[in-house]
N, CA, C and O atoms as a printed pandas DataFrame, in Angstrom:
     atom_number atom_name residue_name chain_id  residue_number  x_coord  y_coord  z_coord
0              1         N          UNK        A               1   31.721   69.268  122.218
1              2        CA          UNK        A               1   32.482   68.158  121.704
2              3         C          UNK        A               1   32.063   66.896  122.433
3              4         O          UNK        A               1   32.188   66.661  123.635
4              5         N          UNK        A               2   31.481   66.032  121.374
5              6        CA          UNK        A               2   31.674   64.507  122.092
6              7         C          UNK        A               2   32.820   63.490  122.362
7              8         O          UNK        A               2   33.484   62.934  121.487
8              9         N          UNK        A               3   32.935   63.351  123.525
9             10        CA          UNK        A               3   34.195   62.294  123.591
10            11         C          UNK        A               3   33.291   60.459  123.798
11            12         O          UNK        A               3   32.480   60.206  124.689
12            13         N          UNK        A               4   33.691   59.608  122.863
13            14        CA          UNK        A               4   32.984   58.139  123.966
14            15         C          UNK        A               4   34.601   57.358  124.509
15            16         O          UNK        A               4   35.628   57.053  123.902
16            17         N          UNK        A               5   34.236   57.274  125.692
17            18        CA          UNK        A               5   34.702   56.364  126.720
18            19         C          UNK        A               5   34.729   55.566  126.681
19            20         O          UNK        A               5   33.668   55.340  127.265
20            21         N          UNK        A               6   35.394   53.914  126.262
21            22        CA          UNK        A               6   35.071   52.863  126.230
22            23         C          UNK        A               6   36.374   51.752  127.222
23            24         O          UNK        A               6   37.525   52.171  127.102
24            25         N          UNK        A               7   36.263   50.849  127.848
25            26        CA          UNK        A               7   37.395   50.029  128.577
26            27         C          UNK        A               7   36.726   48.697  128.847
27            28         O          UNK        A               7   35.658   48.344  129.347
28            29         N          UNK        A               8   37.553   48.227  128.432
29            30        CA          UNK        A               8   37.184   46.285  128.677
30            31         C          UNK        A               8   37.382   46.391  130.010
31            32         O          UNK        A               8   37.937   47.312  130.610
32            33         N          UNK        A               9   36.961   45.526  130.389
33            34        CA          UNK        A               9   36.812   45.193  132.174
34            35         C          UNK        A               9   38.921   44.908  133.045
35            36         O          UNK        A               9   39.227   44.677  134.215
36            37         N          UNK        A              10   39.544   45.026  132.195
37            38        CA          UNK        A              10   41.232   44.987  133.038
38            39         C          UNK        A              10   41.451   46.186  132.979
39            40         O          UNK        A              10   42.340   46.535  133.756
40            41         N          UNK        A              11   40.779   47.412  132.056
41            42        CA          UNK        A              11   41.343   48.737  131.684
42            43         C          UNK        A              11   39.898   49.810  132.073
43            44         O          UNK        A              11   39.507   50.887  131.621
44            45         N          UNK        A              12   39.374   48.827  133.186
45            46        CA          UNK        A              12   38.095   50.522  133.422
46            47         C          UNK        A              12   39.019   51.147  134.701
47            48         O          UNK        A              12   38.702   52.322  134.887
48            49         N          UNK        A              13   39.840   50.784  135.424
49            50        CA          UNK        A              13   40.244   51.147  136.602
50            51         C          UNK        A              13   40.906   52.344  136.427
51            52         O          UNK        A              13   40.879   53.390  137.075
52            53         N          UNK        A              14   41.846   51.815  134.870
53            54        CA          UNK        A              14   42.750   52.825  134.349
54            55         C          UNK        A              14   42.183   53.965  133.684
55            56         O          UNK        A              14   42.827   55.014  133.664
56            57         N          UNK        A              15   40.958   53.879  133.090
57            58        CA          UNK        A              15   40.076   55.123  132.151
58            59         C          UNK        A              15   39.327   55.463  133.876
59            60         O          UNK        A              15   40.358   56.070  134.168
60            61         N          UNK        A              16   38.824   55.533  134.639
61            62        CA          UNK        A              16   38.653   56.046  135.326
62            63         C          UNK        A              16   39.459   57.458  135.924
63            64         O          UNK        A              16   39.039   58.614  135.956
64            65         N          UNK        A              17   40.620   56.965  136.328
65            66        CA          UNK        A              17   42.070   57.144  136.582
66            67         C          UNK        A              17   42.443   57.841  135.663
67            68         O          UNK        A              17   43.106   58.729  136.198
68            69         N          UNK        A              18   42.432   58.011  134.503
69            70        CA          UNK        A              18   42.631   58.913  133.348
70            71         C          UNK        A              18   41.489   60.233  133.388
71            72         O          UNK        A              18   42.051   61.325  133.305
72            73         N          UNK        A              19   40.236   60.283  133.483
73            74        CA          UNK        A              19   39.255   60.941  133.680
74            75         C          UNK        A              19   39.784   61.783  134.564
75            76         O          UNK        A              19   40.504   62.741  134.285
76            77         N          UNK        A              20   39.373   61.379  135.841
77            78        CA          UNK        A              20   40.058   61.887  137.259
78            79         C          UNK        A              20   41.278   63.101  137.180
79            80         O          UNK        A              20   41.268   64.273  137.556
80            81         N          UNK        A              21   42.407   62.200  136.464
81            82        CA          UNK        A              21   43.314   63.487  135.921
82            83         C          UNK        A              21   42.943   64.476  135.206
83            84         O          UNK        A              21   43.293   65.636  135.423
84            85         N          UNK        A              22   42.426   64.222  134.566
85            86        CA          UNK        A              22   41.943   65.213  133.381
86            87         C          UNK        A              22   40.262   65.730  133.252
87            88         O          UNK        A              22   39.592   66.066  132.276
88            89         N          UNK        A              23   39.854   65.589  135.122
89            90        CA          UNK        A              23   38.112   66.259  134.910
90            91         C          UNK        A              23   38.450   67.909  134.837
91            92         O          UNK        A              23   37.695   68.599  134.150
92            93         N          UNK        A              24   39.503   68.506  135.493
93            94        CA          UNK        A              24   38.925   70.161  134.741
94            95         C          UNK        A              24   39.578   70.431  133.558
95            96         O          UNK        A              24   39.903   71.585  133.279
96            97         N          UNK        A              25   39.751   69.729  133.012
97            98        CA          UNK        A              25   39.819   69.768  131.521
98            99         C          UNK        A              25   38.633   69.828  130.667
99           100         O          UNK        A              25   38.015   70.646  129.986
100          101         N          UNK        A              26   38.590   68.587  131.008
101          102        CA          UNK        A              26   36.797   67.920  130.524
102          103         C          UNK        A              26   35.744   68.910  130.564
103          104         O          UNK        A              26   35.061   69.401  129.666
104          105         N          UNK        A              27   35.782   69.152  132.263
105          106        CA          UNK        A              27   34.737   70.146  132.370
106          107         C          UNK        A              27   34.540   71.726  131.870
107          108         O          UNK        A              27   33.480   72.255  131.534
108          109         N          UNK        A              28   35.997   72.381  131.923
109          110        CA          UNK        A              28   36.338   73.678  131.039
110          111         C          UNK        A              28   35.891   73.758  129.515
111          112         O          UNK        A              28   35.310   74.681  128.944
112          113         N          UNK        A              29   36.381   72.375  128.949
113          114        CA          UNK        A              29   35.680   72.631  127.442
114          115         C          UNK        A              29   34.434   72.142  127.443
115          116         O          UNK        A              29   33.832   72.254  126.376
116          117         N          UNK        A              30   33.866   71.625  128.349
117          118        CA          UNK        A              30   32.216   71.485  128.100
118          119         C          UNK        A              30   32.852   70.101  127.569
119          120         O          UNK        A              30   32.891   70.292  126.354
120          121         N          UNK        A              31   33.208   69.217  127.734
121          122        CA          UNK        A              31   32.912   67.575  127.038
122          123         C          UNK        A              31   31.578   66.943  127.602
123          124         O          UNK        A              31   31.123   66.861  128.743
124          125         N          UNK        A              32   31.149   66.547  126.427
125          126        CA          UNK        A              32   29.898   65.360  126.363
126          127         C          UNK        A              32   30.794   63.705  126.403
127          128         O          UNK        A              32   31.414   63.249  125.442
128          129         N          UNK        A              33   30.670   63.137  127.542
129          130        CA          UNK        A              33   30.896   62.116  127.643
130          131         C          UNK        A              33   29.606   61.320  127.290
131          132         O          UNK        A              33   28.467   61.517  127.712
132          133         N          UNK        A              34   30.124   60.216  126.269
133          134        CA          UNK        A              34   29.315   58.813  125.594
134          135         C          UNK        A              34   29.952   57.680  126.321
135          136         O          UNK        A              34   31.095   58.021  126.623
136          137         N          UNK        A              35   29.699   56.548  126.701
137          138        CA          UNK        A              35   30.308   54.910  126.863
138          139         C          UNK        A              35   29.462   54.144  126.890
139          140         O          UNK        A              35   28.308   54.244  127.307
140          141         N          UNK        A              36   30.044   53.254  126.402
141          142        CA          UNK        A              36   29.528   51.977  126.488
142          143         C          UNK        A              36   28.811   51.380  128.095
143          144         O          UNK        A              36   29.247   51.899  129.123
144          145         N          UNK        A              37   28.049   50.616  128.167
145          146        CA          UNK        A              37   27.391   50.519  129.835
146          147         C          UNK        A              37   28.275   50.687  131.434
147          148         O          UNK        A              37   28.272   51.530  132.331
148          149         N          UNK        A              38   28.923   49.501  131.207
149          150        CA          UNK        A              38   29.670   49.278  132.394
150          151         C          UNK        A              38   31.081   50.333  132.575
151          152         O          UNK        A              38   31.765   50.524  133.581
152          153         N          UNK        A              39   31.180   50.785  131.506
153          154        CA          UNK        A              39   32.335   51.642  131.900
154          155         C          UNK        A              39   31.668   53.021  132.424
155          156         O          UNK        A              39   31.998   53.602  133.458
156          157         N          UNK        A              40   30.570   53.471  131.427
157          158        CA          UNK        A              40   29.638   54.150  132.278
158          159         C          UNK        A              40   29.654   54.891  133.810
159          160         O          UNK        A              40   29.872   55.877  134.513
160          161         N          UNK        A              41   29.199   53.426  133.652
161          162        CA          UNK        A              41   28.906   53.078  135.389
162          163         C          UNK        A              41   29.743   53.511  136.190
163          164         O          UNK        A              41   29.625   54.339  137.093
164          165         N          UNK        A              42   30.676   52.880  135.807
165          166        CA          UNK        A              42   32.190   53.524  136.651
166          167         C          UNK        A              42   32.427   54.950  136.815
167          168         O          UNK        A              42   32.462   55.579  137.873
168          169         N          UNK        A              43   32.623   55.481  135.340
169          170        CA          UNK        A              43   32.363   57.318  135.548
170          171         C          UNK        A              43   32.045   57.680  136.255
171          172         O          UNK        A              43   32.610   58.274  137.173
172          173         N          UNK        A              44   30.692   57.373  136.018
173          174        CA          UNK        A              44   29.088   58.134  137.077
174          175         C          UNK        A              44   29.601   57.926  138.351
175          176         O          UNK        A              44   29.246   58.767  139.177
176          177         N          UNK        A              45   30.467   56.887  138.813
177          178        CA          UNK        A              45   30.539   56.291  139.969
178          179         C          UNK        A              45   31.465   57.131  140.909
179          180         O          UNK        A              45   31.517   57.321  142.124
180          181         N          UNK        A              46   32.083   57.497  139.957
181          182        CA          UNK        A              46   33.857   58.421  140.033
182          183         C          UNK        A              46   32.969   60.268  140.137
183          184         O          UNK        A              46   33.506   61.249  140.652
184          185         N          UNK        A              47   31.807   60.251  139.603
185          186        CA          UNK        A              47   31.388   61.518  139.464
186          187         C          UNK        A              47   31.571   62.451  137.961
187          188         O          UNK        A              47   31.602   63.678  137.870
188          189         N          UNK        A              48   31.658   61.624  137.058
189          190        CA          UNK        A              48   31.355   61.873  136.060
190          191         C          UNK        A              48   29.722   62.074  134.967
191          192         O          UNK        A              48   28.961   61.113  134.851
192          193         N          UNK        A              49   29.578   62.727  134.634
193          194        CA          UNK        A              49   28.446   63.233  133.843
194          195         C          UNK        A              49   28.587   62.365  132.962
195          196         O          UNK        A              49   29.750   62.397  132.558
196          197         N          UNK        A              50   27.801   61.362  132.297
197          198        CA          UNK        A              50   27.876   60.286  131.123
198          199         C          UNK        A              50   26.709   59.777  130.649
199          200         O          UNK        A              50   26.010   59.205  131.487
200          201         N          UNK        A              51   26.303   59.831  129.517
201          202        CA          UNK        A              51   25.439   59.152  128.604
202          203         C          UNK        A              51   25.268   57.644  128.076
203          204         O          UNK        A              51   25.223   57.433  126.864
204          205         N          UNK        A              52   25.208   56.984  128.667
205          206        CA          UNK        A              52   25.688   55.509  129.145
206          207         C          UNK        A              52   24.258   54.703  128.310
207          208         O          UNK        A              52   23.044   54.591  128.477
208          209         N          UNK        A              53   25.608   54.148  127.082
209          210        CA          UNK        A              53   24.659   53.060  125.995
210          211         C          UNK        A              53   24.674   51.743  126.622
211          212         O          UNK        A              53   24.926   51.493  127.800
212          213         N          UNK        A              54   24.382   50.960  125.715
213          214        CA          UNK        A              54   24.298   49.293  125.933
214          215         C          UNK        A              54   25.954   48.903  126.521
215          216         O          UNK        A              54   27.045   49.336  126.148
216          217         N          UNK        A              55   25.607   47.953  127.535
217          218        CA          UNK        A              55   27.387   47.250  127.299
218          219         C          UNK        A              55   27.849   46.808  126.394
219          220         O          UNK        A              55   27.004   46.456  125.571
220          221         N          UNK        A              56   29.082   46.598  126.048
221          222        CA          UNK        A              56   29.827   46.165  124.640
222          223         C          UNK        A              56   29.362   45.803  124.255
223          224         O          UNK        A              56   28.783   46.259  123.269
224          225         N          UNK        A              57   29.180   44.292  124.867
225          226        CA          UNK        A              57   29.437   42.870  124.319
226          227         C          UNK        A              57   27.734   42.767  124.043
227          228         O          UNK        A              57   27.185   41.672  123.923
228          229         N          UNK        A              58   27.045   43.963  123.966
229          230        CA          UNK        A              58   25.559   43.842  123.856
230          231         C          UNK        A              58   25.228   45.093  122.962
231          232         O          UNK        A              58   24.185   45.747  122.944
232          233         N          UNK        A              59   25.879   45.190  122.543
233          234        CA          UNK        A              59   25.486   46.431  121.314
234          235         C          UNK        A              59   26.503   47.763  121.444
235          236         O          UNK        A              59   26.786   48.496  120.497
236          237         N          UNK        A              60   26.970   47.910  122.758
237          238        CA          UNK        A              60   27.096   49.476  123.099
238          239         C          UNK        A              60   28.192   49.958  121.836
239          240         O          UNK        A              60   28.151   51.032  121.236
240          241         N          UNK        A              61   29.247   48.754  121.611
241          242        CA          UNK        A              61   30.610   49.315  120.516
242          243         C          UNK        A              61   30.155   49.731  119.455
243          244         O          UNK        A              61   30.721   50.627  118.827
244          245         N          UNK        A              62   28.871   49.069  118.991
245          246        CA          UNK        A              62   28.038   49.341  117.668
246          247         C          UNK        A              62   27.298   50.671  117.781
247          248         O          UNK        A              62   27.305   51.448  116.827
248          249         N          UNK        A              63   26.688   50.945  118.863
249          250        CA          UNK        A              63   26.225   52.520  118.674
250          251         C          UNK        A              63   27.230   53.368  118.688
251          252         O          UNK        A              63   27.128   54.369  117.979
252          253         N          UNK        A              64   28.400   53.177  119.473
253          254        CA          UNK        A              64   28.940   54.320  119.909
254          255         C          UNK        A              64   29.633   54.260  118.101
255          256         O          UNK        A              64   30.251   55.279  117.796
256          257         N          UNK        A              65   29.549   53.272  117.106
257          258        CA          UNK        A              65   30.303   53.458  115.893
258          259         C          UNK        A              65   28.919   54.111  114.633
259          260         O          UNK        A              65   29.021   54.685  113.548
260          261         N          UNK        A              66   28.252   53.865  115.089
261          262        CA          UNK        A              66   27.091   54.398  114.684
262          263         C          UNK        A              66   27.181   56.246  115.070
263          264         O          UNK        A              66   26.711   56.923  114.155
264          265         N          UNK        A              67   27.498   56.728  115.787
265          266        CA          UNK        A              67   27.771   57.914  116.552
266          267         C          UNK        A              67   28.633   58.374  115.630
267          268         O          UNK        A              67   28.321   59.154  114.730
268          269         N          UNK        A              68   29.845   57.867  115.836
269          270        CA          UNK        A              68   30.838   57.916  114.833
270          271         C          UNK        A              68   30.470   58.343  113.300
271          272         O          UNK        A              68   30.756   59.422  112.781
272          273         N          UNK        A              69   29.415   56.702  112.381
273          274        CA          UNK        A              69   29.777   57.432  111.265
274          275         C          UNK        A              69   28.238   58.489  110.798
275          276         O          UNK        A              69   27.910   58.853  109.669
276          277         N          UNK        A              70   27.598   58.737  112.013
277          278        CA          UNK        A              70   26.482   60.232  112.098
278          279         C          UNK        A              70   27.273   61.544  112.565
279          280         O          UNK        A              70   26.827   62.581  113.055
280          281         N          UNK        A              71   28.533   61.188  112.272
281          282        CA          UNK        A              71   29.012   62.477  112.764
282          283         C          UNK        A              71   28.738   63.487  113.924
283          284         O          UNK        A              71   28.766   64.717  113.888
284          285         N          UNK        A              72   28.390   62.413  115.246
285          286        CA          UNK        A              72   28.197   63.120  116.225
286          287         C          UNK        A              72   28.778   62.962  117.276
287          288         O          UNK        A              72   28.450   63.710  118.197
288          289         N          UNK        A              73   30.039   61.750  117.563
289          290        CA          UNK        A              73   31.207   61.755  117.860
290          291         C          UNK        A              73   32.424   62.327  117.624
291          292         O          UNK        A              73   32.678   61.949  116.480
292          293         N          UNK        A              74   33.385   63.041  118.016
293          294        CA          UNK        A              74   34.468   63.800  117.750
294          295         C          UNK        A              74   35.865   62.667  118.197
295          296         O          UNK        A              74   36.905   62.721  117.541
296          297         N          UNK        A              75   35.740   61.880  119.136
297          298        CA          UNK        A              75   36.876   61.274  119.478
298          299         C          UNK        A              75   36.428   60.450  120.051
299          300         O          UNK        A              75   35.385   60.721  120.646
300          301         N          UNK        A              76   37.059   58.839  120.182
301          302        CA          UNK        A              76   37.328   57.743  120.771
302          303         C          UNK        A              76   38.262   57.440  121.607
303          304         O          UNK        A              76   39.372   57.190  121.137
304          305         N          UNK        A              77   38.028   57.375  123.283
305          306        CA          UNK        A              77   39.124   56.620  123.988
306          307         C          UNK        A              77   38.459   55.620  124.539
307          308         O          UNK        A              77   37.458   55.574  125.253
308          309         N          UNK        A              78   39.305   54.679  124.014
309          310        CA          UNK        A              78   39.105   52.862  123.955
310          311         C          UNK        A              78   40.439   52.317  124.733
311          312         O          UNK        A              78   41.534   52.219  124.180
312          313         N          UNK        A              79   40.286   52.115  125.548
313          314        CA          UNK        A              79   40.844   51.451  126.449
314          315         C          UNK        A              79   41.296   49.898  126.094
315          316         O          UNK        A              79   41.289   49.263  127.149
316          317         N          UNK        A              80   41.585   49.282  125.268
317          318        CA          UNK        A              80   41.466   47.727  125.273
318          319         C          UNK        A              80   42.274   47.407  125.375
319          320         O          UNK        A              80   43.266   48.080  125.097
320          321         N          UNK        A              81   42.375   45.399  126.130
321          322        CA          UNK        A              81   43.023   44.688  127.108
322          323         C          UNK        A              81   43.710   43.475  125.664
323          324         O          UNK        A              81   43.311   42.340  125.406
324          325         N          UNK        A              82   44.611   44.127  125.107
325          326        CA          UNK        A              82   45.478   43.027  124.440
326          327         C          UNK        A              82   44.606   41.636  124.917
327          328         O          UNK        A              82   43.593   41.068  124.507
328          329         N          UNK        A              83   45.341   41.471  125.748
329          330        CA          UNK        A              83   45.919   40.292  126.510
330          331         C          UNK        A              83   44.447   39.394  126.773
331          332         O          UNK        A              83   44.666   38.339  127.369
332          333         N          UNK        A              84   43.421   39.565  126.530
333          334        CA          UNK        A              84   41.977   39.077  126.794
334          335         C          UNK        A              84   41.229   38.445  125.333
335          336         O          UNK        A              84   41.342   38.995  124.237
336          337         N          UNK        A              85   40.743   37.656  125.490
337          338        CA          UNK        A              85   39.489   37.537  123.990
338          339         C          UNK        A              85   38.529   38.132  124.777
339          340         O          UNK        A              85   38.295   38.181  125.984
340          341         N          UNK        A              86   37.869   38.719  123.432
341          342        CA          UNK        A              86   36.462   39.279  123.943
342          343         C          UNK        A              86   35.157   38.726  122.583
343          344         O          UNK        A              86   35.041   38.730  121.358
344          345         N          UNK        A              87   34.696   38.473  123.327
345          346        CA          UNK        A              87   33.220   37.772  122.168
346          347         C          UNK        A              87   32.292   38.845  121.617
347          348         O          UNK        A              87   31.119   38.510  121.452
348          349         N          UNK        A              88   32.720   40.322  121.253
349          350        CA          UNK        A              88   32.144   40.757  120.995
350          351         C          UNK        A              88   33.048   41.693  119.834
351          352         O          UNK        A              88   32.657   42.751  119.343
352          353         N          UNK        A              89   34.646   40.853  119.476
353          354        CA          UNK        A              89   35.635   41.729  118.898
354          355         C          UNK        A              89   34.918   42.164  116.973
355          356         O          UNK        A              89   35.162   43.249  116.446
356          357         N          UNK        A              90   34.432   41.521  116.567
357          358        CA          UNK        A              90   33.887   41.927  115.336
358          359         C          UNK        A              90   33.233   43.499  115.434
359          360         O          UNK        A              90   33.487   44.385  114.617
360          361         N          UNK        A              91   32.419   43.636  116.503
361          362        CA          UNK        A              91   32.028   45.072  116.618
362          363         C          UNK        A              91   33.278   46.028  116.952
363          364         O          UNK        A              91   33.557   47.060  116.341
364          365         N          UNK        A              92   33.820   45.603  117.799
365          366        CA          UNK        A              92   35.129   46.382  118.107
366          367         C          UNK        A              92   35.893   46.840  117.142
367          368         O          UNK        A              92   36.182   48.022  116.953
368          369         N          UNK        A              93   36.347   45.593  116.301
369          370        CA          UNK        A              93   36.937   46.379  114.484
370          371         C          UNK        A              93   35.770   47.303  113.931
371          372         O          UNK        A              93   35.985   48.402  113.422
372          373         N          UNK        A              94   34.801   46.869  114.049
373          374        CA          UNK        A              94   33.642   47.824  113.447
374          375         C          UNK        A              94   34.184   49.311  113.639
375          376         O          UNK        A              94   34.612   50.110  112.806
376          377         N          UNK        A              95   34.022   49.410  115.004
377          378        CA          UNK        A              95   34.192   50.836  115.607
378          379         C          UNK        A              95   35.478   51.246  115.161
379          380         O          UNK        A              95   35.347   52.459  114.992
380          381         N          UNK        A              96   36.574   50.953  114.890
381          382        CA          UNK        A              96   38.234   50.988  114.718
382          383         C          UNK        A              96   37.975   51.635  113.393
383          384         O          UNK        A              96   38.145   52.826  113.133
384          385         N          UNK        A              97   37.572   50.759  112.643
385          386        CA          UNK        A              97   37.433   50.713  110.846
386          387         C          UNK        A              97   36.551   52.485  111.252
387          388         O          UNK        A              97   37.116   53.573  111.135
388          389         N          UNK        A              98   35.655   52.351  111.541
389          390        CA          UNK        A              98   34.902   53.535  111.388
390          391         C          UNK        A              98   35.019   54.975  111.878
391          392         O          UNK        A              98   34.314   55.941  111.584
392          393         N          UNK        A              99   36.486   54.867  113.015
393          394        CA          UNK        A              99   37.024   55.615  113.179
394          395         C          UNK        A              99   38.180   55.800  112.083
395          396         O          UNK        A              99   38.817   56.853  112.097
396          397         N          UNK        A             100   38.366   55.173  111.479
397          398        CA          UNK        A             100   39.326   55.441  110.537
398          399         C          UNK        A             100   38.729   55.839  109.613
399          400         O          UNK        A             100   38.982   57.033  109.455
400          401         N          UNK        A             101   37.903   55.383  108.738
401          402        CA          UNK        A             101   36.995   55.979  107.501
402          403         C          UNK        A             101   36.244   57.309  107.664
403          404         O          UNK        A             101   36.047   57.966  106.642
404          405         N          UNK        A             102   35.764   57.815  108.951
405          406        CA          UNK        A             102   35.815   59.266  109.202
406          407         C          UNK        A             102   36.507   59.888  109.664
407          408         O          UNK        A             102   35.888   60.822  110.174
408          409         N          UNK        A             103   37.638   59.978  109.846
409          410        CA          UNK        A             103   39.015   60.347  110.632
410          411         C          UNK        A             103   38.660   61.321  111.695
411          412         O          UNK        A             103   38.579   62.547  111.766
412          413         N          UNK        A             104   38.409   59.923  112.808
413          414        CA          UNK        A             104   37.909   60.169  114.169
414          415         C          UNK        A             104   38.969   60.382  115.164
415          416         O          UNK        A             104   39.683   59.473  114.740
416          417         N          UNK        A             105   39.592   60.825  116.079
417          418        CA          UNK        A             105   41.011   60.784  116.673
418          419         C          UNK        A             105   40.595   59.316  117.627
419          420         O          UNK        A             105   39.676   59.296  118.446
420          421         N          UNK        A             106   41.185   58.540  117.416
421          422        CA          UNK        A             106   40.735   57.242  118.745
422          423         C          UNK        A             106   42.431   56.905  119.001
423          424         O          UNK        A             106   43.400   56.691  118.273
424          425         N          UNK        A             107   42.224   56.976  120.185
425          426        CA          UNK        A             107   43.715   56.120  120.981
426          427         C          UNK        A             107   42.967   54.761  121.913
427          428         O          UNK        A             107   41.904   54.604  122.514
428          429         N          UNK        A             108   43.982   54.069  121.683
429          430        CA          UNK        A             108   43.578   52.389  122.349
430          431         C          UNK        A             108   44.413   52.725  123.946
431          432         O          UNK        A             108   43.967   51.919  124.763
432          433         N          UNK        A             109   45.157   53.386  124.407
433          434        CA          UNK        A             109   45.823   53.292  125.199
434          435         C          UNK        A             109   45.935   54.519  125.935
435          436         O          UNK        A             109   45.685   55.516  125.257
436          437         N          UNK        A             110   46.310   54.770  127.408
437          438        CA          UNK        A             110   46.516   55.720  128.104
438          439         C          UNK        A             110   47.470   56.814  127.467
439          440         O          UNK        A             110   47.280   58.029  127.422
440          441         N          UNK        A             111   48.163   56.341  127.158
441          442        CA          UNK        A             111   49.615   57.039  126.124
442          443         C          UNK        A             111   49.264   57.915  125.442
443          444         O          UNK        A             111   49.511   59.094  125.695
444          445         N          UNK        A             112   48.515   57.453  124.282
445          446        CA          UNK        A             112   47.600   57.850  123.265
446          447         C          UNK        A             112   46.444   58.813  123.362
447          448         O          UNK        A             112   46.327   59.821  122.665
448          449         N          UNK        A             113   45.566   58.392  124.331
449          450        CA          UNK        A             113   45.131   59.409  124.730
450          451         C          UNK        A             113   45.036   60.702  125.432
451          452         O          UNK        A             113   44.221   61.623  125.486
452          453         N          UNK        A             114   46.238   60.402  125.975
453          454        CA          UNK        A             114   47.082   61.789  127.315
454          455         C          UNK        A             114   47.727   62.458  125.841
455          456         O          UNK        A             114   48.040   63.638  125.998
456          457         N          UNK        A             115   47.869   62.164  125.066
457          458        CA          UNK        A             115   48.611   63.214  123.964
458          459         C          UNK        A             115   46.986   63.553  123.103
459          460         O          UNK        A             115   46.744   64.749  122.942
460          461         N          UNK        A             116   46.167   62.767  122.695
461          462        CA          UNK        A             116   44.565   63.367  122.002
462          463         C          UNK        A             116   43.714   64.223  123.339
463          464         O          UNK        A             116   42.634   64.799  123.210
464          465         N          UNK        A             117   44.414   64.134  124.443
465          466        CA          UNK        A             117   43.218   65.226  125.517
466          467         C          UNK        A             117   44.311   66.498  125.162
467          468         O          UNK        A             117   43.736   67.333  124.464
468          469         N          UNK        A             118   45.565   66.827  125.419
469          470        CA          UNK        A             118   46.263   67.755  125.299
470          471         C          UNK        A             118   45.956   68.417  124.138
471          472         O          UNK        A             118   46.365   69.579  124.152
472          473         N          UNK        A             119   45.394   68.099  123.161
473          474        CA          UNK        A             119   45.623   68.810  121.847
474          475         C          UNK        A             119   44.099   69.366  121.839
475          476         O          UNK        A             119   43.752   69.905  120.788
476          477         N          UNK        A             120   43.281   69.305  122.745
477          478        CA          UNK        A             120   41.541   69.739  122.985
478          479         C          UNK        A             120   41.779   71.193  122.937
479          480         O          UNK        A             120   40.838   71.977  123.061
């Protein structure tokens, strides 16, 4: 199963932190972690195994939706920061829309996703 990882720069601390809780999870079912660059980074950093695309705001939201509609993504956790503009939000709906048109499980929030890892 592929999971991609994604967090705007106020919410990588917290997807880290989410990981962390939930690495023998991850690691029991065999997850393929995908993200976007810089969140990546962080994983790897934390000791995570990750396949680390472009940063966002430089393509990465667009492959990882590309992933998506090749059917080689299974789930989206997207981390995103309300409260921020980001100059790269057109791809971001991209990825949203395209999780919806292949009915991809994506949660935007810690919440959301602590109930889509439980159901693995």
């Amino acid at each position: 199963m592929e999971i991609a990882i994604i967090a705007h720069d106020g919410k990588k601390a917290e997807m880290v932190q989410f990981l962390n809780e939930h690495k023998a999870l991850l690691q029991q079912k065999n997850i393929n972690l995908i993200s976007t660059g810089t969140t990546g980074k962080k994983a790897e950093k934390a000791g995570f195994k990750v396949q680390s695309l472009l940063s966002g705001p430089l393509g990465g939201d667009a492959q990882i939706a590309a992933r998506v509609a090749e059917g080689k993504c299974n789930m989206v956790l997207f981390f995103r920061d309300p409260l921020e503009k980001h100059p790269h939000e057109p791809d971001v709906l991209m990825l949203l829309r395209l999780c919806d048109v292949h009915d991809i499980p994506l949660a935007t929030n810690p919440a959301t996703a602590e109930l889509l890892i439980k159901a693995i």
